[in-house]
C-alpha positions as CSV (number, residue, x, y, z in Angstrom):
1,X,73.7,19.0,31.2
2,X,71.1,17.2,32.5
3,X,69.3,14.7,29.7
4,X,65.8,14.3,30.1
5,X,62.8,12.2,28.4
6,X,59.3,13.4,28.5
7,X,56.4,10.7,28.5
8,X,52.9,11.6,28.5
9,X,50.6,10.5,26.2
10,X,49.0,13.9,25.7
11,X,51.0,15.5,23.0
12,X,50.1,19.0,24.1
13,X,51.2,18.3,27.4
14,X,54.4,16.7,26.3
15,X,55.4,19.8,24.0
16,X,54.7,22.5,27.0
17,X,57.0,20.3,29.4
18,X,59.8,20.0,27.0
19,X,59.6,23.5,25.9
20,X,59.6,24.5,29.8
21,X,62.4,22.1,30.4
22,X,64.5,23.3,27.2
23,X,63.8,26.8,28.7
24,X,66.8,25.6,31.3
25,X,70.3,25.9,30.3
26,X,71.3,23.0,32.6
27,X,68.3,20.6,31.3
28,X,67.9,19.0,27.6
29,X,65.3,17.0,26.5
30,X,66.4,14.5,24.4
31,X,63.2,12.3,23.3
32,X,59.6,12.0,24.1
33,X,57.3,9.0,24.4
34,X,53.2,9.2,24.0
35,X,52.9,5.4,25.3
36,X,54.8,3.1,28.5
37,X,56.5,1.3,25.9
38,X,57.9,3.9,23.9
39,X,58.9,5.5,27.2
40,X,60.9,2.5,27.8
41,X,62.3,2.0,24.3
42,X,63.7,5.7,24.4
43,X,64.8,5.8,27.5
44,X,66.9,2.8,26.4
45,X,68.3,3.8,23.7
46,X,68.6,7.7,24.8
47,X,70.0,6.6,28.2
48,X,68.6,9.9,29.9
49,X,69.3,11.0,33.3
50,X,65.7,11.5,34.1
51,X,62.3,10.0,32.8
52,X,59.1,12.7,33.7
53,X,56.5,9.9,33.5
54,X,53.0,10.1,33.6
55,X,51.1,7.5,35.3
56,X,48.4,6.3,32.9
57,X,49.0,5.6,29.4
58,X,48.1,3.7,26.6
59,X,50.1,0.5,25.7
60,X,51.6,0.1,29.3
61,X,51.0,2.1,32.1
62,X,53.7,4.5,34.0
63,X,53.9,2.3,36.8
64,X,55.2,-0.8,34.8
65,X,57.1,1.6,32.6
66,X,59.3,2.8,35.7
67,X,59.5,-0.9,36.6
68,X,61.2,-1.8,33.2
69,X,63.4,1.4,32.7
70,X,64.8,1.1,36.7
71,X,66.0,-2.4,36.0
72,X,67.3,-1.9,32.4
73,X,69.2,1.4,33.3
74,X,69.7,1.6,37.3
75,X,71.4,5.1,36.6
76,X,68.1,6.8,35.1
77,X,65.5,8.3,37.6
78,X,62.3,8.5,37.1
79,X,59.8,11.3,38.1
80,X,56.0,10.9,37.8
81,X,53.3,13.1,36.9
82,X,50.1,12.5,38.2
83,X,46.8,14.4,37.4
84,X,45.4,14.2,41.1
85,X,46.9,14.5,44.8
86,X,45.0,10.7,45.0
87,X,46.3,8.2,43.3
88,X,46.8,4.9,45.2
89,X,49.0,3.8,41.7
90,X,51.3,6.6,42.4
91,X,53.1,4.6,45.9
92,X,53.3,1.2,43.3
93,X,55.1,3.7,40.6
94,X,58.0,4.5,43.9
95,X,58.2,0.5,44.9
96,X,58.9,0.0,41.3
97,X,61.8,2.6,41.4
98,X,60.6,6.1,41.0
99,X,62.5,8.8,42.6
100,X,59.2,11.0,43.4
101,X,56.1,12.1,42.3
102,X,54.6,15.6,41.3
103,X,51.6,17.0,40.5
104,X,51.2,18.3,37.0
105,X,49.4,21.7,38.4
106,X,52.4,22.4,39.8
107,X,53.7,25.6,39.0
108,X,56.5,26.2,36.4
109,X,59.3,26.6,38.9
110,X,58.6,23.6,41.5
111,X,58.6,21.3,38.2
112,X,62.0,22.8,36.8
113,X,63.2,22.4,40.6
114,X,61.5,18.8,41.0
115,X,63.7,17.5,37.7
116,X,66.6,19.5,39.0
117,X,66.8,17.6,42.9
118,X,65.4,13.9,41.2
119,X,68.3,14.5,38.5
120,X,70.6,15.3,41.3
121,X,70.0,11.1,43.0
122,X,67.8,13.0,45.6
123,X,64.2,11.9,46.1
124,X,61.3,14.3,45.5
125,X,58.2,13.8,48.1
126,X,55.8,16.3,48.7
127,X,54.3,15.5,52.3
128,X,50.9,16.6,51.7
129,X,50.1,13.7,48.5
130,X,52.9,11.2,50.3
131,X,50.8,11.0,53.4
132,X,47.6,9.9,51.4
133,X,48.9,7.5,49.2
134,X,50.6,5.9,52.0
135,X,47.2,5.7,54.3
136,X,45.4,4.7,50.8
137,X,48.1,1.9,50.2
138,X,48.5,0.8,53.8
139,X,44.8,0.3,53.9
140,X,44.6,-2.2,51.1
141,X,48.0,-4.3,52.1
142,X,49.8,-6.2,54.1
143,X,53.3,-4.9,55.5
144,X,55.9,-6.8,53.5
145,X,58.5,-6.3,55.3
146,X,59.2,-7.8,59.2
147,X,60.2,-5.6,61.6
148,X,63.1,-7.6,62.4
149,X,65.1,-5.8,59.9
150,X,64.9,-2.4,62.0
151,X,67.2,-4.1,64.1
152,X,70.2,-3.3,62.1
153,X,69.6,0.4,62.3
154,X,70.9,2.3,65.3
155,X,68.3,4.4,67.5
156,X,69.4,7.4,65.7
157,X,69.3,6.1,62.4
158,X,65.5,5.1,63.8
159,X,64.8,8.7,64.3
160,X,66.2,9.9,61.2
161,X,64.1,7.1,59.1
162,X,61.1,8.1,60.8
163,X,61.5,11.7,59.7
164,X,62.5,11.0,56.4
165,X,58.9,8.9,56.3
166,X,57.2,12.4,57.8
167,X,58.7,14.2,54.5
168,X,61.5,16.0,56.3
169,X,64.3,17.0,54.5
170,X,68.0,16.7,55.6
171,X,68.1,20.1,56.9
172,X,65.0,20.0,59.1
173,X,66.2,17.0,60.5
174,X,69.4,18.1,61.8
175,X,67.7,21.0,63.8
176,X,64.8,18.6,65.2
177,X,67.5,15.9,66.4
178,X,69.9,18.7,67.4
179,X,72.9,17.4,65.1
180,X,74.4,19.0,62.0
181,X,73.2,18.3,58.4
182,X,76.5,16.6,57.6
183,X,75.9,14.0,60.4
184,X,72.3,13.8,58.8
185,X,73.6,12.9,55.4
186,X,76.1,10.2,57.4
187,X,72.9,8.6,58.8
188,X,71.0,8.8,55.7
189,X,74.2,7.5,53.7
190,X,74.0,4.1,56.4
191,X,70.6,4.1,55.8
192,X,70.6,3.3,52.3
193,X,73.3,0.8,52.4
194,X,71.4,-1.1,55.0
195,X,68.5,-1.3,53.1
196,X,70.1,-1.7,49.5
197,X,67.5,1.8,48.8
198,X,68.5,3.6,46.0
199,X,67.2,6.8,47.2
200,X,65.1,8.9,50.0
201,X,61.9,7.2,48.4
202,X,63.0,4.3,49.2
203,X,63.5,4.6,52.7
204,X,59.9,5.5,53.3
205,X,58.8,2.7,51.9
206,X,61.2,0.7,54.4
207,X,59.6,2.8,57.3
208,X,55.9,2.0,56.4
209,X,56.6,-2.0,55.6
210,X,58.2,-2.5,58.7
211,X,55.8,-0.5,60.5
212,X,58.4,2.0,61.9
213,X,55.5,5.1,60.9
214,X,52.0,4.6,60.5
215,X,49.4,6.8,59.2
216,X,46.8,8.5,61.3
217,X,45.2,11.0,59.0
218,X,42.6,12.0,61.6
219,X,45.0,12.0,64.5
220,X,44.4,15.0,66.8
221,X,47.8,14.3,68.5
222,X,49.9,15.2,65.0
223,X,48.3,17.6,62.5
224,X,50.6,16.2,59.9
225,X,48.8,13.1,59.7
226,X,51.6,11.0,60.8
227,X,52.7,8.9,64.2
């Protein structure tokens, strides 16, 4: 059973998550939280598996919210809500140790399916509203990361880090690099101990600090949006 806390400050909202989230067998919701600070204090004291946290909120915000819950309880992920497919606050919400991000138009199914893989310690990054927030947030900061530290990675890890930025699951991976999705999940596995990431999220972040990817959202050569 997978224990889940709901944070949104719109009660409305809250109530048709956590009776679409109840509607699941393998999901329970076991508190709710209209502020960032009661999202924190229940998600303390409920010690959930998964936070779905909305981004702006009274009291504290969801960014600083996901901040406080990833360092009190590592083992709790958090998945944010966001209103629009532009929000340069969403990329600070990952850095501070969210899991992913989804849009809350998303239909019924992609959200149960969002809490399901997050729940599961796999990251949740839809391409489209990843590459955005990465060109928004790469145009307003410095890299913080050297590039230096891509020298501990093996060329193939390289390749597999750069597809992981691109928003490539394990499976596509494997058939673009021509290699099974078991070695894939080896590479991704060295990955994250390299980099001390806690998840998929992570790593992209790693790959646009150290400049490994860079965005190119008008670039003819890609149509993803991506080099």
């Amino acid at each position: 059973m997978v224990r889940v806390v709901v944070a949104d400050d719109q009660a409305l909202l809250r109530g048709s998550f956590r009776a679409l989230i109840d509607s699941d067998p393998g999901f329970a919701v076991v508190g709710e939280a209209g502020t960032g600070r009661e999202a924190v204090d229940v998600a303390v004291r409920e010690e959930p598996d998964l936070v779905l946290m909305d981004v702006r909120m009274p009291e504290m915000d969801g960014i600083e919210a996901t901040r406080l819950i990833c360092a009190e309880r590592p083992e709790t992920r958090v998945l944010i809500l966001t209103m629009f497919d532009l929000d340069a606050y969403v990329f600070s919400a990952l850095r501070a140790g969210a899991s992913g991000f989804l849009l809350k138009d998303a239909r019924p199914t992609d959200l149960l399916a969002a809490v399901r893989t997050v729940a599961a310690g796999d990251a949740l990054l839809a391409p489209k509203v990843t590459r955005r927030l990465i060109n928004e947030f790469t145009r307003r900061t410095e890299p913080r990361r050297v590039a230096d530290e891509l020298a501990r990675i093996t060329e193939r890890e390289r390749d597999v880090l750069t597809l992981i930025a691109k928003g490539h699951s394990n499976a596509e991976i494997a058939e673009r690099l021509y290699v099974t999705p078991g070695t894939v999940k080896t590479h991704v596995s060295h990955l994250l101990g390299k980099f001390e990431a806690r998840d998929r999220a992570q790593l992209v972040i790693v790959a646009y600090e150290t400049g490994l990817v860079s965005v190119a959202m008008d670039s003819p050569e890609d149509p993803t949006g991506l080099r």
